[in-house]
C-alpha positions as CSV (number, residue, x, y, z in Angstrom):
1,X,0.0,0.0,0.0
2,X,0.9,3.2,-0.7
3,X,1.3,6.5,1.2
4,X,-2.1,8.1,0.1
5,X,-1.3,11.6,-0.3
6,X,1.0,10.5,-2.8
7,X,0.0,12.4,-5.6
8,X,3.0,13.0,-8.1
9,X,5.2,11.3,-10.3
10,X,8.5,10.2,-9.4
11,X,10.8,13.3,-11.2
12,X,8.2,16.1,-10.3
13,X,8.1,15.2,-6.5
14,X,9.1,17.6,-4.1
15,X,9.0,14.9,-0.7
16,X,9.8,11.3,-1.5
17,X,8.5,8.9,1.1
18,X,10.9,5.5,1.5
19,X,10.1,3.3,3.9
20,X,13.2,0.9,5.9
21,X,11.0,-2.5,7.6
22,X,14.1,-3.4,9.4
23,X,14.7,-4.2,12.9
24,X,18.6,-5.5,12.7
25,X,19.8,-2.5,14.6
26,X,17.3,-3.0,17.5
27,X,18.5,-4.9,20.5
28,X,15.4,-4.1,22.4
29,X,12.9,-7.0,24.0
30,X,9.8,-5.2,22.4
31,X,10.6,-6.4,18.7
32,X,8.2,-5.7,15.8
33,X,9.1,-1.7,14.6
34,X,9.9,-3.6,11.0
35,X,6.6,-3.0,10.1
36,X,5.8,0.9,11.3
37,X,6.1,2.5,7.6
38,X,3.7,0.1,6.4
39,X,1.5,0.7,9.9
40,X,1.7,4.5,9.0
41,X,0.1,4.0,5.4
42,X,-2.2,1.8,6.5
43,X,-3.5,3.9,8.9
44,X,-3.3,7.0,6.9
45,X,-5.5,5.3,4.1
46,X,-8.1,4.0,7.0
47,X,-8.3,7.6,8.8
48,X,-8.0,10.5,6.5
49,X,-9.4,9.6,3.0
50,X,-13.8,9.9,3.0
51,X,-16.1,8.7,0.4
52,X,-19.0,10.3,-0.3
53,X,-21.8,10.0,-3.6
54,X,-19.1,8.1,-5.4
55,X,-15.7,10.5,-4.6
56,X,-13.3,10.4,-2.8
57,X,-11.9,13.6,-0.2
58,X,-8.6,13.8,2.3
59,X,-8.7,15.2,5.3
60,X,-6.1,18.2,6.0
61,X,-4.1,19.6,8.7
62,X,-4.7,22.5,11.0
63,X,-1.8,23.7,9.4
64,X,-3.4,24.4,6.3
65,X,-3.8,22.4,3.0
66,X,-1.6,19.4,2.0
67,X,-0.9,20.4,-1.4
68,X,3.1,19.7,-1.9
69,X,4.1,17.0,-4.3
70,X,5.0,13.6,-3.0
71,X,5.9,10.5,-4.1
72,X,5.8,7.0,-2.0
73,X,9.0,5.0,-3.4
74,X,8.1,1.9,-1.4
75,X,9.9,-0.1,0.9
76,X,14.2,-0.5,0.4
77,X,16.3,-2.5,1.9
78,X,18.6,-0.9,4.7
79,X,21.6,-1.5,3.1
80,X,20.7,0.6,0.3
81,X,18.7,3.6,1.9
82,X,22.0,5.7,1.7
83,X,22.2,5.2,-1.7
84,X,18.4,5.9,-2.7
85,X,19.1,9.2,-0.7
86,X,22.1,10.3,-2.7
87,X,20.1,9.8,-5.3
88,X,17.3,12.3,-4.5
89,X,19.6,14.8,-3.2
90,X,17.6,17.7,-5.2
91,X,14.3,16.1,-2.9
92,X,13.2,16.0,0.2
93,X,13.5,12.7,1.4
94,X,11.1,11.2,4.6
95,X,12.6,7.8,6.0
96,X,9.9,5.7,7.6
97,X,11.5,2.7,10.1
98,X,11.9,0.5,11.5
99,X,14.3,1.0,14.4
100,X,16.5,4.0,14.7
101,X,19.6,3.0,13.5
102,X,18.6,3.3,10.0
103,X,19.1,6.9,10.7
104,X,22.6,6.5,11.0
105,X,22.1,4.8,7.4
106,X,20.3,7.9,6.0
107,X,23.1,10.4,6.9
108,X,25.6,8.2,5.0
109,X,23.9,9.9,2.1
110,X,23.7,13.6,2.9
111,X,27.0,15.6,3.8
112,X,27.6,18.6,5.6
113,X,24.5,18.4,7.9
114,X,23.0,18.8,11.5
115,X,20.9,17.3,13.3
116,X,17.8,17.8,15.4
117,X,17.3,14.3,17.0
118,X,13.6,14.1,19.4
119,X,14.4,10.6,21.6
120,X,13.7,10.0,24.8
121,X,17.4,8.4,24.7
122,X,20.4,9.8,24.0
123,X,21.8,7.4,21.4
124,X,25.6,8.2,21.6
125,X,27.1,4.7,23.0
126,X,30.5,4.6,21.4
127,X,31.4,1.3,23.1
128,X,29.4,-0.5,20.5
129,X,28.3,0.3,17.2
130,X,25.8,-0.6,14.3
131,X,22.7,-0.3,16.7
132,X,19.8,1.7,17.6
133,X,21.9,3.5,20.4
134,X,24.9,4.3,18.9
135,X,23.4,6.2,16.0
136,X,25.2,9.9,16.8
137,X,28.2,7.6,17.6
138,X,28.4,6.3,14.5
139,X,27.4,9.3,12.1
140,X,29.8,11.8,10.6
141,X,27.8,15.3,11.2
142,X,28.8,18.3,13.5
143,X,27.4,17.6,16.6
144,X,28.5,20.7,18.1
145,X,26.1,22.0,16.0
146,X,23.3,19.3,16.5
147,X,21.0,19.4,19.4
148,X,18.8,16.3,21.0
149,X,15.1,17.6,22.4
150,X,13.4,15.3,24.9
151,X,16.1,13.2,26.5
152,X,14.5,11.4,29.6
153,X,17.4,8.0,30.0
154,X,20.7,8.6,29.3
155,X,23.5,6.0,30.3
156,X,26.4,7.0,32.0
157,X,28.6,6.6,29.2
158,X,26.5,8.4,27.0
159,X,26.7,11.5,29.4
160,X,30.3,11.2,29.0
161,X,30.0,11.4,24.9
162,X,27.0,14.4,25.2
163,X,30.0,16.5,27.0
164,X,33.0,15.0,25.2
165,X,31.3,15.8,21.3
166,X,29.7,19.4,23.1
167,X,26.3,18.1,22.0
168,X,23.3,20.1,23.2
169,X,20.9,18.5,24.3
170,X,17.2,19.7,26.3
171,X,15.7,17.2,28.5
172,X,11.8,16.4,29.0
173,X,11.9,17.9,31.9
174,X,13.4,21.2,30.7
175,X,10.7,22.2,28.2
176,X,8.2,22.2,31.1
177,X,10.3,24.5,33.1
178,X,11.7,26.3,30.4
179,X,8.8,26.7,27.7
180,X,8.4,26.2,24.6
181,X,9.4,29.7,23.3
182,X,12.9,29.2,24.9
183,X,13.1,25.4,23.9
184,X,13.3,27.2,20.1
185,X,15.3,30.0,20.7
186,X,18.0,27.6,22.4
187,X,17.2,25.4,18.5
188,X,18.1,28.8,16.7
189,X,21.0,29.4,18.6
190,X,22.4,26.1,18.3
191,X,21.8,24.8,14.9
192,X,23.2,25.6,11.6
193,X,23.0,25.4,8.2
194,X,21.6,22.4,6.4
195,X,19.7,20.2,9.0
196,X,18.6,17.3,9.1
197,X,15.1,16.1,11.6
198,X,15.4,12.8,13.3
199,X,12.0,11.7,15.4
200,X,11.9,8.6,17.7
201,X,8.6,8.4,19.0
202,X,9.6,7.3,21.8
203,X,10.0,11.3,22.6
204,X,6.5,11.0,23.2
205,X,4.9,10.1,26.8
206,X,3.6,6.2,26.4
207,X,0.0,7.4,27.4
208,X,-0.3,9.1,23.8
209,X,2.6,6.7,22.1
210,X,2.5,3.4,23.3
211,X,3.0,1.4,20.8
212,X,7.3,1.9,20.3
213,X,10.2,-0.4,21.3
214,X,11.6,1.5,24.3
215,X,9.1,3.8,26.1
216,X,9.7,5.9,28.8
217,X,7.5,7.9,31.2
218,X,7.5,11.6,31.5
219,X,7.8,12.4,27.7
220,X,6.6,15.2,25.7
221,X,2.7,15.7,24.7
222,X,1.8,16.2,21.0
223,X,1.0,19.5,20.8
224,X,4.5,20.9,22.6
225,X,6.5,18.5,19.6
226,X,4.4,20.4,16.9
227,X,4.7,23.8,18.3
228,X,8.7,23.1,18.0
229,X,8.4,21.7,14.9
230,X,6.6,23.8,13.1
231,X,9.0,26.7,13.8
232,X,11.6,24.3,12.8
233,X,10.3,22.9,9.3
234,X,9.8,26.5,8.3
235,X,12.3,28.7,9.5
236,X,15.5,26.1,9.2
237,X,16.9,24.6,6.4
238,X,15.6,21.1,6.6
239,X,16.6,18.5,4.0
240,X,15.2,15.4,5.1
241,X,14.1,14.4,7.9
242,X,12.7,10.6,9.6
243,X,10.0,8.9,11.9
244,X,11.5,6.0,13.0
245,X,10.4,3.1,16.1
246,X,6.9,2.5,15.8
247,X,5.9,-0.8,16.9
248,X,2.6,-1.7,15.9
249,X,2.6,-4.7,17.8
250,X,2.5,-2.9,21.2
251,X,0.6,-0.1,20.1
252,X,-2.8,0.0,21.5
253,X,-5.9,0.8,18.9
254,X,-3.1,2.4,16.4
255,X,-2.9,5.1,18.8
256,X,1.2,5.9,18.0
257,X,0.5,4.9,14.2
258,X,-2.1,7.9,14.4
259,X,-0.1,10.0,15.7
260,X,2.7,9.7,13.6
261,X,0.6,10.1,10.3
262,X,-0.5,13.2,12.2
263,X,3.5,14.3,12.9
264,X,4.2,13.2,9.4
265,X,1.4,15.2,7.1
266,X,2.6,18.4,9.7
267,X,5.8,18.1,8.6
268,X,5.7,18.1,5.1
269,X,3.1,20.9,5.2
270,X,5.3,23.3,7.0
271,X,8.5,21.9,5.8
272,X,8.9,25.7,3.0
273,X,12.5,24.9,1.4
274,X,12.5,22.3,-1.1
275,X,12.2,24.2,-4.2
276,X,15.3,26.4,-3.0
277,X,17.3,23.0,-2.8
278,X,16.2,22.9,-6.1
279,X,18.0,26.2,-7.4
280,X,21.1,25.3,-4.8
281,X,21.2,22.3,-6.7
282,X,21.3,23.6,-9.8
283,X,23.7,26.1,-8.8
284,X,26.4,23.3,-8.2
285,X,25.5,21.3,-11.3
286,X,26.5,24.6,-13.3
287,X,29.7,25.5,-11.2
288,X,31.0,22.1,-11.9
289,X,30.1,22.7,-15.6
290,X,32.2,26.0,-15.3
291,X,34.9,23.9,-13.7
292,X,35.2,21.5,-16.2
293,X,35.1,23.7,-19.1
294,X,38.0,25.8,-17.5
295,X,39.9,22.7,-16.9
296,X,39.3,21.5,-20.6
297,X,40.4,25.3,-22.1
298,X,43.8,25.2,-19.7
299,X,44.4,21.9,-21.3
300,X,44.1,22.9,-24.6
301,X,46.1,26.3,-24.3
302,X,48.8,23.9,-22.7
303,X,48.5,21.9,-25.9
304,X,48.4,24.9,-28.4
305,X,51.8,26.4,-26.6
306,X,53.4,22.7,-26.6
307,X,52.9,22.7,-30.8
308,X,54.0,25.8,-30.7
């Protein structure tokens, strides 16, 4: 099944949707999050599309109309999700897991990024690698430009790594004392350039998100993650971002899987820079044009001068 507000071809797509159902990375006892991106379509299809005298309506956002192009690649294997995102590098691409190491896949693909990472765990074990908690550990991004929103568990050696790599991070706690405004204005301070959005949805208190493979009490409430990322879809330059951990075989009347379709249409509605990646794009293709032909007019002035 496909994503149903996929409504544009392949080359004219602005988001491309690629789902990861792979678990590999996950050492926790809760397995099943393999099968969240297809739980998200499902649930998408089943909640937001109505029929009425014959036609057929989606439901929108309350932040305004879905009308961007996207396009629902499928399923990919993990091994391979670096390479579909190269690939797309002039799109937006949305990565739905599966456990969170595919993340750590994902960057692989994009260069000179930070990251905004929601978890209710830190993920920055360095004594081990490949897995769902080593992801920072194992990327190559600034970190000291990367900040984590939501943190609730850390281990101690991970508290040793958040100080070590100067990684920001602002802990459940934090946004209730701190607020929301000041939540984003340490975001603005902190992060720079292109960026990319990570989401566990494990960030999310179990009451409202049950259904994930490591959930932790006292986590954020739906409407304080969308007040954050709204400002951050549309004022930062995001180029890709993921929803990764959702379980459905622990998740409790599809609440999570509603909730993340929710997360996920949000996203892409406020998410305001992917034509601009476009012309950026664009802009390299030609410099390295320009390169080349320089390189191929010093070559043949050297070759002119040798006859001579």
């Amino acid at each position: 099944m496909k994503f149903v507000y996929a409504n544009s071809p392949q080359q004219e797509a602005d988001f491309i949707i690629i789902g990861v159902a792979d678990e590999s990375g996950s050492h926790s006892s809760r397995s099943g999050s393999k099968k969240g991106a297809d739980a998200i379509r499902k649930v998408a299809h089943e909640r937001c599309v109505f029929k009425r005298k014959g036609r057929f309506s989606l439901a929108q956002v309350s932040s305004g109309r879905i009308d961007k192009k996207i396009y629902d690649y499928g399923n990919v294997d993990k091994k391979k999700i670096s390479k579909v995102v190269e690939v797309f590098k002039d799109k937006t691409p949305i990565i739905l897991g599966g456990d969170h190491s595919i993340t750590a896949e994902v960057l692989k693909g994009m260069k000179d990024v930070t990251v905004i990472y929601f978890d209710a765990h830190p993920d920055i074990v360095s004594s081990m690698h490949g897995y769902y908690g080593s992801v920072l550990s194992d990327v190559e991004v600034d970190l000291g430009h990367s900040i984590e929103i939501g943190i609730r568990e850390p281990e101690i050696e991970e508290l040793k790594n958040i100080k070590k790599k100067r990684l920001e991070i602002v802990t459940a706690e934090e946004i209730y004392e701190l607020g929301l405004e000041k939540v984003w204005e340490k975001i603005k301070r902190k992060v720079k350039g292109r960026v990319y959005v990570s989401v566990d949805l494990d960030v999310f208190d179990p009451s409202i998100a049950p259904g994930v493979s490591a959930p932790v009490p006292g986590g954020l409430n739906f409407n304080q993650v969308l007040y954050l990322m709204k400002r951050i879809m549309k004022k930062l330059d995001v180029v890709g971002f993921d929803i990764m951990e959702l379980n459905p075989r622990y998740d409790q009347d599809e609440r999570t899987a509603h909730l993340a379709v929710k997360l996920l249409l949000e996203m892409i509605v406020n998410c305001e820079h992917p034509n601009k990646r476009k012309l950026v794009v664009k802009a390299e293709k030609v410099k390295e044009e320009i390169k080349e032909s320089k390189k191929k007019d010093k070559k043949k002035d050297k070759d002119q001068k040798t006859l001579i």
